[in-house]
Backbone as a printed PyTorch tensor [residue, N CA C, xyz], in Angstrom:
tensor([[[  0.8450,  -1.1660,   0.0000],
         [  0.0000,   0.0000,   0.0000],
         [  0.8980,   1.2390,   0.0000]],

        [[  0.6680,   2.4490,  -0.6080],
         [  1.2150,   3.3360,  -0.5500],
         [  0.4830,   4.8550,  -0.1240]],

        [[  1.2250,   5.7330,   0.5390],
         [ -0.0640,   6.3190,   1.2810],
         [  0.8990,   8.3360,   1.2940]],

        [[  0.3590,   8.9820,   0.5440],
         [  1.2430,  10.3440,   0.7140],
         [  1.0240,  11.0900,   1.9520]],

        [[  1.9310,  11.7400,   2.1010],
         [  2.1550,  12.1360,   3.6200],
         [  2.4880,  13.7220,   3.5450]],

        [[  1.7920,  14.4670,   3.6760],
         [  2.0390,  15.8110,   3.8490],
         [  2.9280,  16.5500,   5.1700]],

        [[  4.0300,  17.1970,   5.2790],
         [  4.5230,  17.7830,   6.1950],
         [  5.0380,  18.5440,   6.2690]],

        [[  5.6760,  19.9050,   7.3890],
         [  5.8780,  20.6500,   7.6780],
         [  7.6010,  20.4620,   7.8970]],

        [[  8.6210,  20.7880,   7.3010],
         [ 10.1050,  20.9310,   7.4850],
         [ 10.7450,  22.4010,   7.2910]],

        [[ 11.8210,  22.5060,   8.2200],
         [ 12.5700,  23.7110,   8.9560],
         [ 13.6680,  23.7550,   7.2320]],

        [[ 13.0840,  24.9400,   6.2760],
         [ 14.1650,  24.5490,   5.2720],
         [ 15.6650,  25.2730,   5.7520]],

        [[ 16.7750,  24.8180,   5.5970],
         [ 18.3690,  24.4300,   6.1410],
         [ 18.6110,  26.1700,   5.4140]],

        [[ 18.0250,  26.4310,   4.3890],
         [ 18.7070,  27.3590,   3.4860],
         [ 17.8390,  28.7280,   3.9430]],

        [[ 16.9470,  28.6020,   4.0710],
         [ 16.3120,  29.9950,   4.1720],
         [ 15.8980,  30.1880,   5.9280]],

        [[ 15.9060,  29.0570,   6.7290],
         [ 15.6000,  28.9000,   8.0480],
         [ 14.2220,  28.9800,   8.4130]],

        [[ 12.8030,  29.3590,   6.8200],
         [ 11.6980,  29.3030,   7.0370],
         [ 11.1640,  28.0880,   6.9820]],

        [[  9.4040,  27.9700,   7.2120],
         [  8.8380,  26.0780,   7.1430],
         [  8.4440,  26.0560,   6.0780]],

        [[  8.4910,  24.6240,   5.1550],
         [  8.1380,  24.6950,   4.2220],
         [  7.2750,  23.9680,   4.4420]],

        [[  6.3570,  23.1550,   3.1540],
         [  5.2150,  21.9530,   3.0290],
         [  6.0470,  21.0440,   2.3070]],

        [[  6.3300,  19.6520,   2.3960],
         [  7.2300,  18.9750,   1.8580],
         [  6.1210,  17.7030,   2.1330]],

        [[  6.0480,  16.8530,   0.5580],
         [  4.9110,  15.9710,   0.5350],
         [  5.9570,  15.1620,   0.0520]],

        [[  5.8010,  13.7580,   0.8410],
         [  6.1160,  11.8680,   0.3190],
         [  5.4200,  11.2730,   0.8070]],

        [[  6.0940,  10.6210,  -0.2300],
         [  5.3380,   9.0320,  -1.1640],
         [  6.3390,   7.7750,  -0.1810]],

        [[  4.9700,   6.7820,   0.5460],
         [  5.7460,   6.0890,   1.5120],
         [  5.0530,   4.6390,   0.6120]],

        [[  5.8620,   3.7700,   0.6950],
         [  5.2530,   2.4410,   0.5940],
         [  5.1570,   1.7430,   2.0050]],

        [[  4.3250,   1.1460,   2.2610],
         [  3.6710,   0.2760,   3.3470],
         [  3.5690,  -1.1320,   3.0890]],

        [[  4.4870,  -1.6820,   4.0450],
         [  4.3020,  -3.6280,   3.7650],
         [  3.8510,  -3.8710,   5.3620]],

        [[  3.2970,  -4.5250,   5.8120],
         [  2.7530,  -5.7570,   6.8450],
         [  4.2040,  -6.1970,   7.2160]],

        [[  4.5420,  -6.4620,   8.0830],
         [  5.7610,  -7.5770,   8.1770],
         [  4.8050,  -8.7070,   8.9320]],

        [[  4.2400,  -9.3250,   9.4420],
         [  3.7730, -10.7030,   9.8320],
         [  3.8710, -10.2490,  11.8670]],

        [[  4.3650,  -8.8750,  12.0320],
         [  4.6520,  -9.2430,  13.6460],
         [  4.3480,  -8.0230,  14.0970]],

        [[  3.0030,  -7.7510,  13.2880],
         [  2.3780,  -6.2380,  14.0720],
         [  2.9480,  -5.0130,  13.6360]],

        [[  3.8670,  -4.9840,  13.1000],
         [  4.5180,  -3.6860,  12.9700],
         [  4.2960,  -3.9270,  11.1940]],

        [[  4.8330,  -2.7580,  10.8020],
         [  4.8550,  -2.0900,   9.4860],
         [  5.9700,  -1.5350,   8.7930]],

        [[  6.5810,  -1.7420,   7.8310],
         [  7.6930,  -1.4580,   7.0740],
         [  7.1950,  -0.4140,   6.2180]],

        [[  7.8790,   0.6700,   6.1290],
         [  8.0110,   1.9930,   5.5650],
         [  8.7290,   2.1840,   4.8940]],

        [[  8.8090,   2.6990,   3.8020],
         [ 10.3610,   3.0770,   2.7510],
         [  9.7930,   4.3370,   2.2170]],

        [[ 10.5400,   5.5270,   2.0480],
         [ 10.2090,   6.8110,   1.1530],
         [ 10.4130,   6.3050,  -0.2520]],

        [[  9.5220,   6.7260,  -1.1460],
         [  9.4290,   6.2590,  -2.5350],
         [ 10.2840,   7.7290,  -3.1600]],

        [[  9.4910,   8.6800,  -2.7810],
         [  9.7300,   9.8640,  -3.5580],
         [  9.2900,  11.0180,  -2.3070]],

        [[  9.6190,  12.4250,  -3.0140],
         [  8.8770,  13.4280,  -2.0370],
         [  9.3600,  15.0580,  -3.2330]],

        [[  8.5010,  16.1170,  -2.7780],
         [  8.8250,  17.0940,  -3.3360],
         [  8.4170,  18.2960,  -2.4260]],

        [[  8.6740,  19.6920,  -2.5250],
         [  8.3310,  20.7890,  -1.7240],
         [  7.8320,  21.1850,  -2.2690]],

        [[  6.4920,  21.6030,  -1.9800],
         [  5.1450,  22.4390,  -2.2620],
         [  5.5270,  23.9550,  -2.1960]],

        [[  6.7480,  23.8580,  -1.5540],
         [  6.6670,  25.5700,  -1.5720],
         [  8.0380,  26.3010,  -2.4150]],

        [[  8.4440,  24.9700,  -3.3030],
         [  9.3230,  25.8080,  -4.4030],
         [  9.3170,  26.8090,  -5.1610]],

        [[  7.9550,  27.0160,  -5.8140],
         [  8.0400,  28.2980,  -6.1600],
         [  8.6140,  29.5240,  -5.6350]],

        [[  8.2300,  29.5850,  -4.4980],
         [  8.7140,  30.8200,  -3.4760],
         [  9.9230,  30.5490,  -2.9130]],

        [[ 11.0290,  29.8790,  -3.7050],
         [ 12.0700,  29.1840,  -2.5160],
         [ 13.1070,  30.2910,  -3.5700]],

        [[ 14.2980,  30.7060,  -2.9270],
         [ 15.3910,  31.3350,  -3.9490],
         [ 16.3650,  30.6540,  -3.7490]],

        [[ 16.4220,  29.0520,  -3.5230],
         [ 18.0150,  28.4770,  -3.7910],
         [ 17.7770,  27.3140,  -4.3850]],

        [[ 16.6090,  27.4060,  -5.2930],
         [ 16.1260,  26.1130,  -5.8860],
         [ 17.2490,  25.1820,  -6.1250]],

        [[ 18.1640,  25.8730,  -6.9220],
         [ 19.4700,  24.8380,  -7.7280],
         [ 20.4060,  24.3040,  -6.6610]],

        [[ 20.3950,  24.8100,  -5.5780],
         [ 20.9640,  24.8470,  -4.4630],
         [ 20.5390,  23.9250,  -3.1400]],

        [[ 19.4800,  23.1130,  -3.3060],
         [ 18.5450,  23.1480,  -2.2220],
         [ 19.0650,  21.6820,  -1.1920]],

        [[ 19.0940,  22.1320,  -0.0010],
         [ 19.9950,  21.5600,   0.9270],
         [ 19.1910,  20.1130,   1.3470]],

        [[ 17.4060,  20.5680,   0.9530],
         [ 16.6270,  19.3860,   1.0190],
         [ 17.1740,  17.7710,   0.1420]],

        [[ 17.3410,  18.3300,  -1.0180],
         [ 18.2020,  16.8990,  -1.8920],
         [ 18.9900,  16.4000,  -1.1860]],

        [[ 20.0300,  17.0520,  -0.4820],
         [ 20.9330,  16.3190,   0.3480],
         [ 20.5410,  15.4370,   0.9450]],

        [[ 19.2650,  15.5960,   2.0590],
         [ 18.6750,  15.5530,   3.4140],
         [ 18.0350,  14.2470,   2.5210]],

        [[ 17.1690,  14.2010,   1.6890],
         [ 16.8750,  13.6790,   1.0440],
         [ 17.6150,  11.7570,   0.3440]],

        [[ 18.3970,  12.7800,  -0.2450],
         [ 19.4120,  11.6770,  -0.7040],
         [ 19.9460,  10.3210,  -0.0230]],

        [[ 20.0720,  10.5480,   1.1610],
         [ 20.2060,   9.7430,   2.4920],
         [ 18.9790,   8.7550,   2.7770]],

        [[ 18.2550,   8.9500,   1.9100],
         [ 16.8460,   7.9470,   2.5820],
         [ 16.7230,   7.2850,   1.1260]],

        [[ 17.1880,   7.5780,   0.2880],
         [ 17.1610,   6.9270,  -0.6890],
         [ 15.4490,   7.2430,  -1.5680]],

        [[ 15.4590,   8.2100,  -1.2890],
         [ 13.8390,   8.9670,  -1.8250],
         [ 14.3540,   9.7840,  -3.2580]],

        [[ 13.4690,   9.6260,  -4.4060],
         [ 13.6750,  10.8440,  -4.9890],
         [ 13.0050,  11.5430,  -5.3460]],

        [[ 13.3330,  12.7730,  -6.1390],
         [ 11.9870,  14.0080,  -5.7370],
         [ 10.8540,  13.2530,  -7.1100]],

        [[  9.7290,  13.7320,  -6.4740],
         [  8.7620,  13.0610,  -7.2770],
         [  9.1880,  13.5770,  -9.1140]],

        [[  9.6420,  14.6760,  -9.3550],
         [ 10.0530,  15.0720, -10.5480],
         [ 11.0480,  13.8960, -11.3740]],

        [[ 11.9330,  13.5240, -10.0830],
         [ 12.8130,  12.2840, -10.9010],
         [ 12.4700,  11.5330, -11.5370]],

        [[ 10.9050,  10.7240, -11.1390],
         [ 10.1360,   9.4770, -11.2340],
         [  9.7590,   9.6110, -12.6630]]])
């Protein structure tokens, strides 16, 4: 199952909040709990951002092995 997730993050570059939406996949594991993986994600509030080419989120990003929904 896959389920989008809307949220609120401190952006690194401008120090304001942005809206930053991912894409999670959802598996069952057999023992009550639930396995999560980031598929993808993007910021809702790029337009208004001035370090687009720059943006410290990819980094932050990169590490989870997510990519921005544009990649896909």
């Amino acid at each position: 199952m896959r389920t989008l997730v809307e949220s609120t993050r401190l952006c690194p570059e401008t120090g304001h909040k942005v809206r930053v939406e991912e894409l999670y996949e959802l598996e069952g594991t057999c023992t009550c709990q639930v396995d999560t993986r980031l598929l993808s994600w993007r910021c809702l509030d790029e337009a208004n951002c001035r370090a687009k080419a720059a943006c410290p989120l990819h980094r932050e990003y990169a590490g989870t092995g997510g990519k921005t929904m544009l990649d896909r």
